[in-house]
N, C-alpha and C positions, 0 to 999 in steps of 0.2 A: 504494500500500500504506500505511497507516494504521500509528500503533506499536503497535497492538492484532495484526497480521499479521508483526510481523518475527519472523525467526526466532528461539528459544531462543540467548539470548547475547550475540546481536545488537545492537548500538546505534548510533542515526542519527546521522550527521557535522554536527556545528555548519559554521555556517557558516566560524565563524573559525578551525578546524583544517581547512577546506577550501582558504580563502586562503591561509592559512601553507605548506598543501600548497604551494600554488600558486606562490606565492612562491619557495618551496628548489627547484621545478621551474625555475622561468622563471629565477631567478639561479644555480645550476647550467650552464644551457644556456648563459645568457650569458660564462659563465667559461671552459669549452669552446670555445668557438669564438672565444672572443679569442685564448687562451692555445695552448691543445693544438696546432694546427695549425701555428703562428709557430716552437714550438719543436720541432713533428716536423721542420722546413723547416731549424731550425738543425742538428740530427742525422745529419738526411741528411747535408747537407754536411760536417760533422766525421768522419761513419762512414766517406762516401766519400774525405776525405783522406787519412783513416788507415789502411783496408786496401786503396787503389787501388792498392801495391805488389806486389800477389798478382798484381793482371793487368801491372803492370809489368814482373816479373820474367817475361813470354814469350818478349820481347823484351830484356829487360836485361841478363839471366843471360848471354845468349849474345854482346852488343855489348860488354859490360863482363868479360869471362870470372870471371862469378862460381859458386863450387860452391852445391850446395844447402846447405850449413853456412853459409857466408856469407851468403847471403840469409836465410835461420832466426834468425840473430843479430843481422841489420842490421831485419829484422821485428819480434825481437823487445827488442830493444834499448830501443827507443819506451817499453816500459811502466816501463824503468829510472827515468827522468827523470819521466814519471809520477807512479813512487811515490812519489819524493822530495819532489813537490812538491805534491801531493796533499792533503795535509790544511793546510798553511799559504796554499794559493789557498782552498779552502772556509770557512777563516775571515777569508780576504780578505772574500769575495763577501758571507758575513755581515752582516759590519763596512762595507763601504761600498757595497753593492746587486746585487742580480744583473743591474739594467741597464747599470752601467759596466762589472763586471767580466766579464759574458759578451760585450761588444760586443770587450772587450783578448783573450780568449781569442781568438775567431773572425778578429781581424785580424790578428793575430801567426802565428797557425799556417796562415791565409793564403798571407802573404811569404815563408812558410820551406819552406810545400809548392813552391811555385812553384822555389825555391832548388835542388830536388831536378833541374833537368835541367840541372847544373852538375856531377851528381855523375860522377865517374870512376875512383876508387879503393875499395876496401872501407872504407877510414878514414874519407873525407868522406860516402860511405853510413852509419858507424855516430853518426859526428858530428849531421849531420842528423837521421837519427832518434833520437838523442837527444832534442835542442832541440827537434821537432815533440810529442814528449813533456812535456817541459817545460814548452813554449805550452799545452797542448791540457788540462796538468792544472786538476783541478776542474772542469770542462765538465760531466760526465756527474754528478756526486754533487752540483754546484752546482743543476745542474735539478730531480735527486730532489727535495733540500731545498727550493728554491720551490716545489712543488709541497707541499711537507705546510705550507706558509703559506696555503696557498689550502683546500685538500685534505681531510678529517679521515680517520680510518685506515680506515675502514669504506667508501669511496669511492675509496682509489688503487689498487689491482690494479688495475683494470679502466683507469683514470687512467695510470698508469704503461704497463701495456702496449699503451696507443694509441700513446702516445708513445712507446716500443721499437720499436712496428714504423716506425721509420723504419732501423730495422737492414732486415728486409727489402726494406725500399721502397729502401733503399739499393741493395742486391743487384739486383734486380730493373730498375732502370733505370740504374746503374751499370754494372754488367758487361758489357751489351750499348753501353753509351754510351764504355766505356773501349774495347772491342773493337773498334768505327767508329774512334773517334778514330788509335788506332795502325794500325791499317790504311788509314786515307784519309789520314793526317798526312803519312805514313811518308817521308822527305825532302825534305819540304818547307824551305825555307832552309835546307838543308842537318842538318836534326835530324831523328832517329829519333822513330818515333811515341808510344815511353814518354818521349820529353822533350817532348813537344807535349802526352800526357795530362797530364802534374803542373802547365805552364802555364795548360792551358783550364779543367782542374779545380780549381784553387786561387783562380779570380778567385770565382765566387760566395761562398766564405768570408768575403773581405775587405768585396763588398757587402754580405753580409746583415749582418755582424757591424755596419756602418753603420747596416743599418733597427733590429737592434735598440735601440741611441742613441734612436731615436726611438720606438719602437712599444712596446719594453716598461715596463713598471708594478716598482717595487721590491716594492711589496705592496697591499693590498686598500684600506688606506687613503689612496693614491695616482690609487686607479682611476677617475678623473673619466668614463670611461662606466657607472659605476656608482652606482646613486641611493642615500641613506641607507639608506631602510632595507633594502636588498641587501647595502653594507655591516656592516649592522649584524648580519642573519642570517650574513655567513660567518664575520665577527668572534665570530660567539657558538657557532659549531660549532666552527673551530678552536679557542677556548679553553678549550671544555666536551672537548675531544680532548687536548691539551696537561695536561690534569689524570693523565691516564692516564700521564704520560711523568715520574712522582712514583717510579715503580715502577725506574726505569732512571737512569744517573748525572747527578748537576746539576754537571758541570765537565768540562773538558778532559782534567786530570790525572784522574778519575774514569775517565771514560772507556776510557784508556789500564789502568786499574786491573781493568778487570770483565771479567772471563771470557768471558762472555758475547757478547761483541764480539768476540774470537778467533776465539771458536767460529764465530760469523757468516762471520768472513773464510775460515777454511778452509772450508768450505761453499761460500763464491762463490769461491775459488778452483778448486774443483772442477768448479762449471760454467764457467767462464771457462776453460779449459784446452779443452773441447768448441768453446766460442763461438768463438776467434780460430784455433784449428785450422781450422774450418769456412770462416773466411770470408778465412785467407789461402790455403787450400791449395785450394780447392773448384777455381778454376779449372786447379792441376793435374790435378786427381784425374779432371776431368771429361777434361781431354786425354790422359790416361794410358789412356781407355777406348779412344783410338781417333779421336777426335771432331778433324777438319783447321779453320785459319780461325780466328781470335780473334775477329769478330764472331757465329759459331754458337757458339765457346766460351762466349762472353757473353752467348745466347740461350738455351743449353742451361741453364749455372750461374744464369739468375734462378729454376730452376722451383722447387728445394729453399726458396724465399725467398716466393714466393708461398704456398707450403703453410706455410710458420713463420708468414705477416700470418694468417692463418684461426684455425691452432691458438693463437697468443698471445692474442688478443683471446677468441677461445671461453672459453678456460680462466681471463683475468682476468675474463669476466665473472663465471660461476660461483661463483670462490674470492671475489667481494664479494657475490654474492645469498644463498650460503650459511655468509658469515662466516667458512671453513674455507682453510685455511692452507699447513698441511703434507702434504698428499695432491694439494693441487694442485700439488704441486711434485714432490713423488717420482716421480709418472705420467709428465710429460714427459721426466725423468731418463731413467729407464728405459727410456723410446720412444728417447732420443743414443743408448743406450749399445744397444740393440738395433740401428739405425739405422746407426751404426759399424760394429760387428761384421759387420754381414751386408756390407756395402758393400765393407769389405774381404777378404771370400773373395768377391768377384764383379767384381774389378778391370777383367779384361777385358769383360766383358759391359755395354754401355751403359745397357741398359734397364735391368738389373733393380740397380746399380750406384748410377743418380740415385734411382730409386726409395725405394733407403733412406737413400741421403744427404738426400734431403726429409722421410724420417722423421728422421734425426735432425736437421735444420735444423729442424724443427717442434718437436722434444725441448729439444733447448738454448739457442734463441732463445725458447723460452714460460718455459724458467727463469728467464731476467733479471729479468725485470719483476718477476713472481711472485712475486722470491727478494725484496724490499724491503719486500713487506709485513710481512715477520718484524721485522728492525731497525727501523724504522718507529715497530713497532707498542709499542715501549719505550725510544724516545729520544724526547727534546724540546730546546727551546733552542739554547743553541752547545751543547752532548753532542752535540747532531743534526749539527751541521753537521760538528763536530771527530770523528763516530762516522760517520758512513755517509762521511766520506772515507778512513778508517781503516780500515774495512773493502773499500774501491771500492780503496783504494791498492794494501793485503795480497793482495786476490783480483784483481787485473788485472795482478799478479805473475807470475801464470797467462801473463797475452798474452806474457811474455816464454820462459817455460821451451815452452809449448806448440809455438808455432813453430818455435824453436831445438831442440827434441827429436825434430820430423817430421824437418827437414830434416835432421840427424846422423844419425837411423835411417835414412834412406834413401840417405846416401850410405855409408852399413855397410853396408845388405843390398841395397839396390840395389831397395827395394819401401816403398811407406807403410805396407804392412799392419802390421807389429808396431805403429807406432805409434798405428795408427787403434783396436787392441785395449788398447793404454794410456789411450789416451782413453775409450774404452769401461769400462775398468776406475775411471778417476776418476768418474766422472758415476754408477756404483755407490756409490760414499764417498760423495758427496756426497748420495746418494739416504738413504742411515744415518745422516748428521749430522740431515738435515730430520727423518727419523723418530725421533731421540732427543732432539730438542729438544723441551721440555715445551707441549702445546698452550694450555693455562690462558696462558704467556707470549705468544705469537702470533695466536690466535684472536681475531681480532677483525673 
């Protein structure tokens, strides 16, 4: 076709906006596949130390004589030490790299999972999970933040919720791995097979936490498999994206000063109340239907986890090809808080019970990710690093009240349902926070 033939409008691709294409294609791809998979691999690991208690307690609750209150508050106790430390590790990691400081997170919270099959009191259970909290703070907002070094806004949904589904991929190969474990362990040298899971499960933290030492990159300027001018394009996307972050606060104290950051945190604390419900109770909920065996429990409980890797990645893709923000977020809401509700008037019934426990594993596993492209998309600098830990602190506040509210309702009424309708009613809130936040701020 000749330029006398193209169509009205139309204009032919120089060569050098074809390269350029070319270029953001091929060093894109290369960033991808160094990075994404290394730290989906760290995720796993961390997600699996932190709610392998859920399947611990099948066995624990009854070797240890713990109530369901007890365990609720030894569950959720974790996110106390957390929070506290939460935003002073993320301007650790900052300040001296995400390669030391994620390599100290993943070893330390390693030695202290493993620590767990010493436990034998309520006290040394809430102790422990403290400190596993305390190790493990900044892990999760120290990643976001690497990732918007590499990243620009317009690029991480889809970015971010690859890297979340190592939450399902957790589920999904964990559950059934913890459910062998305690059942083949099961008194061996004389230990029950929840003290055999925290041992086997806790060594790959300590290794990976090692490759990272070696394998990870501080930042882009770093990255000796990377050629200049690859370099030079991420360096000029991320700070042509960093202009945008003029709109949102330039300091620490700032930070802590803007509303807008609050608002964020109540928002993810609302999804966060659905997410650690789900993933410490799921393997009750599933045994309460009926369902014998901790390795078909751990069969059963990956399927809600598979249908969340589908719905997360679908829906980040979308909310980055069509720039849009807050509708990709309210949907999956709405799908927990459906997904809840129904799950719990159908207790006894298996089927139709997982059925909507996978809708809402799909609902409130696709909001995590989803939920960062908001903050994100108006923080820059240390604000980024000192704001998305201050918001991951406030809303993972949630992991503590969530768990510790199932298990009190339930040794009140003797059923999860009220609580499962509480959870359903927060993931509502939060569904009205996302739609009354101004689009003009998040759309991007």
């Amino acid at each position: 076709m000749t330029s006398s033939t193209l169509p009205a409008g139309a204009t032919r691709a120089t060569p050098s906006a074809t390269a350029d294409a070319a270029l953001e294609k091929r060093t894109y791809a290369k960033v991808f596949w160094r990075l994404v998979p290394f730290l989906m691999l760290c995720y796993v690991v961390a997600y699996l130390d932190r709610v392998n208690v859920g399947f611990a307690k099948l066995q624990m609750g009854q070797d240890l004589g713990f109530s369901e209150t007890v365990f609720g508050l030894g569950a959720g106790i974790f996110f106390l030490g957390y929070f506290l430390f939460e935003v002073p590790s993320n301007l650790l990691l900052n300040r001296v790299g995400a390669r030391i400081w994620i390599a100290r997170i993943m070893i330390t919270w390693g030695l202290l999972s493993a620590c767990f099959m010493f436990v034998k009191t309520p006290t040394s259970f809430y102790i422990l999970r403290f400190l596993l909290g305390v190790a493990e703070a900044g892990f999760y907002p120290g990643v976001i933040l690497y990732l918007t070094h590499w990243y620009p806004a317009h690029r991480r949904a889809r970015i971010v919720a690859v890297f979340m589904s190592a939450i399902p991929v957790a589920g999904i190969f964990g559950n059934p791995l913890s459910g062998w474990i305690m059942d083949s362990f099961h008194g061996a040298s004389s230990l029950s097979g929840w003290q055999w899971m925290f041992i086997i499960e806790a060594v790959p933290a300590v290794i990976v936490g090692v490759m990272v030492l070696v394998y990870l990159d501080n930042g882009i300027a770093q990255a000796r498999w990377l050629n200049g001018a690859e370099k030079a394009l991420l360096q000029r996307e991320v700070a042509r994206d960093a202009e945008h972050g003029a709109k949102g606060p330039h300091s620490v104290a700032g930070v802590f000063r803007d509303v807008r950051i609050w608002w964020m945190a109540l928002i993810y604390f609302a999804f966060v109340m659905g997410q650690y419900a789900l993933t410490f109770w799921l393997p009750t909920l599933v045994k309460a239907t009926g369902v014998q065996g901790n390795l078909h429990i751990g069969l059963l409980s990956a399927i809600p986890f598979v249908c969340a890797i589908v719905a997360m990645n679908l829906f980040g893709r979308s909310a980055d090809r069509r720039q849009e923000r807050r509708w990709h977020l309210i949907v999956p809401a709405l799908m927990g808080a459906i997904g809840f509700t129904v799950a719990a008037s159908y207790t006894q019934n298996t089927a139709v019970s997982l059925a909507f426990l996978s809708l809402a594993a799909a609902g409130v596993l696709t909001c995590a990710p989803l939920f960062w492209s908001l903050p994100t998309a108006f923080l820059s600098g240390t604000a980024a690093a000192a704001g998305i830990a201050a918001i991951n602190s406030v809303g993972n506040l949630a992991g503590f009240v969530s768990p510790y509210l199932i298990g009190y309702l339930k040794d009140l009424t003797g059923s999860t349902q009220i609580g499962m309708y509480v959870l359903a009613a927060a993931l509502v809130l939060g569904a009205v926070g996302v739609w009354l936040t101004p689009k003009q701020l998040v759309n991007r």
